[in-house]
C-alpha angles and dihedrals in degrees: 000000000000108000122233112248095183125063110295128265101251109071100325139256095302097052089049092058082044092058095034084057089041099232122199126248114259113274118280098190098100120126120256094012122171113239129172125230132244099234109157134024114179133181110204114182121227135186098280099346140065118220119206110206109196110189126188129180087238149047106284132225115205128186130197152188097222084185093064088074116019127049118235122204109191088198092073100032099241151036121326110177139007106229118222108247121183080203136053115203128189125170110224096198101183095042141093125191128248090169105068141267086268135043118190112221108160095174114120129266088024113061106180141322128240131207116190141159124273103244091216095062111091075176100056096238114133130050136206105233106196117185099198109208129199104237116007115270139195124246117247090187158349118210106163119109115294100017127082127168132147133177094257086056094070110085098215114093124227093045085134117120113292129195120278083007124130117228119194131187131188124198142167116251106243090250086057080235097123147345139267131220126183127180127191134193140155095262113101114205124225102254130347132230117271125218116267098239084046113093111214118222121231139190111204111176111177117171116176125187136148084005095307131119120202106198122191112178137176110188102333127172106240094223088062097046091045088046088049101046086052098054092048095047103033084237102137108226137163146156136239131174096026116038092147106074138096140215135184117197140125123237130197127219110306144148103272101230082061098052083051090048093045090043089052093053097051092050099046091247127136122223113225111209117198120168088208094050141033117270127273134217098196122177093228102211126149086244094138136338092280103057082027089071089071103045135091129206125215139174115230112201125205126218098186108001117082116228091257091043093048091052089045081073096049120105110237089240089075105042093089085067095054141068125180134245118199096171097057095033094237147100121243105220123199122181134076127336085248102054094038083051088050100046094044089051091051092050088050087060093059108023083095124139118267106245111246112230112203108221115201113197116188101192108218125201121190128190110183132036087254090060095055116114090211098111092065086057098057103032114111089238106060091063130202117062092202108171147323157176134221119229129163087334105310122100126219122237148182121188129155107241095209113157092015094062093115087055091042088054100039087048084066106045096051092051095047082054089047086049093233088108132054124181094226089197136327107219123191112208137187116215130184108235105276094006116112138232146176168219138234133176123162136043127294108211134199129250136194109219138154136220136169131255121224105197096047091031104228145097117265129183125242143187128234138204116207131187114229115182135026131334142192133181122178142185126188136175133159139168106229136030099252104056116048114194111207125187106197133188121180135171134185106199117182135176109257099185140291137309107247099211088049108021083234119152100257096217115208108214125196130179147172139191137198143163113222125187104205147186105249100261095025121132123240116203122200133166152092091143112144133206133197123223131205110171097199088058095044092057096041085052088046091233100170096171092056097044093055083053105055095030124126089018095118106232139080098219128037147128125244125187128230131227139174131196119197128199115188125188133167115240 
């Protein structure tokens, strides 16, 4: 994307050195000030998103440290990056609370809001508003004076919505009188809030006969399908705690009191029996003392999950009942025993060690056609063709070698005898199942640039740091212990002389990717990067590596190609 070379759009240059200095906010603390009120915060749940509705009796001032949740490069005059927050903090200066210091939310990806006095008001005007997410999430926007930030505004490229990912977006209600958040993710919920004045349509059909009840159920409020079957059986049932939510399922023939149980268990309820009352489903969340009294607490430590994985599984119906804790890599837990038992005895079931998948990288430079590797890649018998890309006459390949791997084998050792071939390195790696790693081999020079910088208008000098040689990163996973999927990405830059205006190394660049699906133990061959060698630059850069590599060759100036060979197995 174009970089903006003028101050960017959300609240200029200046407030972006406030907020990098992290200025306070002016002093509260005045006699007789005005302040507005917190009267309303409100959850209402989307199709994939939960908007946060905060409402005052008032116009609202926010403040904001944009830097808290965006990256910003000087050097390009803008925003760079979102960074990913699990809270959203806005400072409401002229404002005081009447909803409470917590607000239970319990709606992925949203877990609860907090409202807390600003530590800096002897007065008690200002308040912290936090918005706790999940999992962290990215902001897609900020539209409150005098804040403004959209997505075309961040100069990285490939910010869009990406999947698993949490978006959030802040703006300002159109009376100035309160705040919206919305927070989006890929999770749809099972069904969203309707509108109070919007009356939701339901099917309940309850049929009961020789002690069964058959239950069939589109959308249904609990509290009316534990009511009915009450009335059909005799059986006496209500809800507390919970009477909004719906459900849809069918359900065969089956004793009452089981389908209660069953539909207690699904929903994270718990059923109250009492012989001298009627049963209760009750949503046991530690909502307030008197739903507290019945609940129990539990910490529910993970081996192998991280806190944020582990609540990824969860259904959303049972993320109201939990809060993360990343220190203590766990999860607190308050509801039932039975839930609480449930819950622990799922997590049991996926909380299993990533297998480790050793990754062996053997690092090929040719330096004749005769040395290339090419014709491995296009024989019939090697298989799959499976990408490529073309660069100075030569075209990248991958290609797993399978049944060919004695030729494979036998083809290297008689060029390394010939001296057209060199095994730069052979590198073992272990890699958790779907991480990445990689290989370098080269130098990575320094380099003194400048560039200006658009907030203090001036030019500045930098330092860079370039690649020069040959890398590899790779990233396999795989379910089993017999196929092996790699994504693999490598790239061979080289110097291929000097800009004639600054003086400045000009770096060539080529890359190639490609996805394998592979026998455990099976070769992957990829090559057909070139690089280009000068060995007067080489020496004036101070490139050692790459100069070991082309020595003895002969000539100044040559090309060499590049090739890897990848080896993946499961330990």
């Amino acid at each position: 994307m174009t970089p903006h070379h003028a101050a960017p759009r959300f609240g200029m240059a200046p407030l972006l050195a406030l907020a990098m200095a992290g200025a306070a906010v002016p002093a509260l603390a005045q006699v007789g000030r005005v302040y507005c009120n917190v009267t309303e915060v409100k959850a209402t749940q989307l199709s994939n998103a939960v908007r946060i509705d905060l409402r005052c009796d008032g116009q609202l001032e926010v403040a904001a440290d944009l830097t808290d949740y965006v990256e910003v490069d000087p050097r390009q005059g803008g925003v760079t990056a979102a960074k990913p927050v699990r809270n959203i903090v806005l400072r409401l200066t002229n404002a005081k609370s009447r909803v409470g210091a917590f607000i239970d939310v319990g709606r992925y990806p949203v877990s609860h809001v907090e409202m807390a006095p600003l530590p800096d008001s002897p007065d008690g005007v200002g308040v912290a508003c936090t918005i706790s997410l999940y999992p962290p999430g990215r902001t897609n926007g900020l539209r409150m004076a005098p804040y403004y930030l959209d997505p075309h505004d961040f100069i990285e490229a490939g910010l869009g919505f990406r999947p698993g990912e949490v978006r959030w977006l802040v703006q300002e209600a159109d009376d100035r009188r309160g705040l919206v958040f919305i927070v989006t993710s890929d999770r749809f919920a099972i069904d969203a809030d309707s509108s109070p004045e919007e009356e939701v349509p339901y099917t309940l059909d309850i049929g009961y006969a020789d002690g069964l009840v058959e239950v069939r159920a589109v959308r249904a409020p609990i509290g009316a399908l534990a009511e009915t079957i009450g009335a059909r059986t005799g059986l006496r049932c209500t809800v507390a705690g919970d009477p909004g939510r719906r459900v849809s399922l069918y359900v065969p023939p089956t004793r009452p009191e089981r389908v209660l149980s069953e539909l207690a268990r699904s929903q994270g309820l718990t059923l109250m029996k009492d012989p001298a009352g009627p049963m209760q489903l009750q949503a046991l969340a530690p909502r307030d003392p008197a739903t507290y009294d019945g609940t129990e607490t539990r910490l529910l430590r993970l081996n192998h999950l991280t806190a944020e994985e582990a609540l990824g599984l969860l259904p959303v119906c049972l993320l109201r009942y939990v809060r993360p804790s990343p220190e203590q890599n766990a999860l607190v837990a308050s509801g039932s025993t039975e839930l609480l038992d449930h819950l622990q005895a799922n997590l049991q079931a996926v909380d299993l060690p990533a297998p480790i998948i050793e990754v062996v990288v053997e690092v090929l430079a040719h330096f004749s056609d005769r040395g290339s590797l090419a014709h491995l890649a296009i024989d019939g018998q090697a298989g799959r063709w499976v990408g490529g890309a073309s660069g100075e006459g030569l075209e990248a390949f991958c290609t797993p070698v399978g049944a060919l791997r004695p030729e494979l084998e036998a083809h290297i050792r008689d060029l390394r005898l010939a001296g057209e071939l060199d095994v730069v390195t052979r590198q073992r790696l272990s890699i958790t199942n779907g991480s990445k790693g990689h290989v370098f081999v080269g130098d990575q020079p320094t380099i003194v640039t400048s560039y200006y910088d658009y907030f203090e208008n001036e030019m500045r000098p930098d330092l860079t740091v370039v690649d020069v040689g040959a890398r590899l990163e790779i990233e396999p996973w795989t379910g089993n212990r017999e196929d092996i999927t790699v994504h693999l990405s490598p790239a061979v830059s080289s110097i291929r002389g000097e800009d004639p205006i600054t003086g400045m190394p000009v770096l060539s660049v080529r890359r190639a990717e490609a996805t394998v699906r592979v026998r455990a133990g099976e070769p992957i061959v990829l090559g057909g990067l070139s690089m280009f060698s000068d060995e007067s630059t080489h020496h004036r850069l101070n490139l050692p590596v790459i100069q070991s590599i082309f020595r003895g060759r002969g000539r100044t100036e040559q090309n060499a190609e590049f090739s890897f060979v990848v080896t993946p197995r499961v330990l």
